[in-house]
VMD Tcl script that draws the C-alpha trace (Angstrom):
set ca {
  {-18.10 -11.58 22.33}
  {-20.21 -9.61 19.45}
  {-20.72 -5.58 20.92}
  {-20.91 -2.23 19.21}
  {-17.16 -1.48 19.73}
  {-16.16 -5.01 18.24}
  {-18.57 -4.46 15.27}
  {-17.37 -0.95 14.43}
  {-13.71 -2.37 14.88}
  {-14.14 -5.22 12.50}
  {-16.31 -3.15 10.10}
  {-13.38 -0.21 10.03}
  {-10.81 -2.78 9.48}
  {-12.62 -4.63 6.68}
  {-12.76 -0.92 4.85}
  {-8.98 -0.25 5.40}
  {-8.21 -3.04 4.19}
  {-10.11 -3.04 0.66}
  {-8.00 0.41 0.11}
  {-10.20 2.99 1.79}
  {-7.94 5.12 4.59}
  {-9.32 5.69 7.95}
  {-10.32 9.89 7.59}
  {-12.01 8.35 4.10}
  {-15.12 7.54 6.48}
  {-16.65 7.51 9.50}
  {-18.59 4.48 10.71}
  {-20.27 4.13 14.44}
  {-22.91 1.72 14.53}
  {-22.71 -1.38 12.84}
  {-26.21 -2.01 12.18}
  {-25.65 1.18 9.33}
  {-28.55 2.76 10.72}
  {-27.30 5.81 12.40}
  {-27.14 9.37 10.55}
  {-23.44 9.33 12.22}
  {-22.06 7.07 9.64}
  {-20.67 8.59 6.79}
  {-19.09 7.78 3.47}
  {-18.33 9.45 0.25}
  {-20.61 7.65 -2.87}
  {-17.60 7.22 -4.30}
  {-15.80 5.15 -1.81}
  {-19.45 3.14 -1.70}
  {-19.02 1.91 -5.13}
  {-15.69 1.07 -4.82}
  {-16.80 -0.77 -1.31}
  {-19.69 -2.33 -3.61}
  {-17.27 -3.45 -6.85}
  {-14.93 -5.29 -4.25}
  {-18.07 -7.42 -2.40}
  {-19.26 -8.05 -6.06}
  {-16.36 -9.62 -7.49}
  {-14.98 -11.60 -3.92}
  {-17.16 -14.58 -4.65}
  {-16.36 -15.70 -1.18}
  {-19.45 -12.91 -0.07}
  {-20.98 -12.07 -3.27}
  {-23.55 -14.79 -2.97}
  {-24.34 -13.55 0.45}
  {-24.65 -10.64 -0.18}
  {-26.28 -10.89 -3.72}
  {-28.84 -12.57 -2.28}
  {-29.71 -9.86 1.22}
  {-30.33 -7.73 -1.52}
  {-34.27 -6.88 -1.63}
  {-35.55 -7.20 -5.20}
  {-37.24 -4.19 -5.94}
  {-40.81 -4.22 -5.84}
  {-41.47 -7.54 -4.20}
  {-39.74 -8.19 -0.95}
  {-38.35 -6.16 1.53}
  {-38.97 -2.65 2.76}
  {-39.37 -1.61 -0.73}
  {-42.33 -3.96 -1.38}
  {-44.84 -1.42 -1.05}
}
mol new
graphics top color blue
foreach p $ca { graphics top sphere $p radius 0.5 }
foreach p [lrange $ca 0 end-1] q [lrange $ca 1 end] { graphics top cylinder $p $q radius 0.2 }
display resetview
């Protein structure tokens, strides 16, 4: 069953295992809002360049994006 530790779990193991080592980050709430999770920008872009080019999730995730200006939070 889907919880906070199982999310954070699956999350951290999903980063570790596109190349990122465990003291590289810290990540506690699976939602990403919490001022508790940190990365280095870095390590984001290399996060970002590996979901970009797996085209089993890049269309996913292409497409959650907002686009700037119209939709989303960002709309206004």
């Amino acid at each position: 069953p889907a919880n906070l530790g199982s999310g954070v779990d699956a999350i951290q193991k999903w980063m570790t295992g596109h190349g990122l080592k465990p003291n590289d980050f810290v990540f506690l709430n699976p939602s990403g809002f919490s001022n508790e999770n940190r990365i280095r920008p870095k390590d984001l872009g290399l996060l970002l360049e590996k979901v970009r080019t797996d085209f089993s999730i890049a269309p996913e995730f292409s497409t959650s994006l907002p686009i700037s200006g119209s939709d989303g939070t960002i709309k206004r």
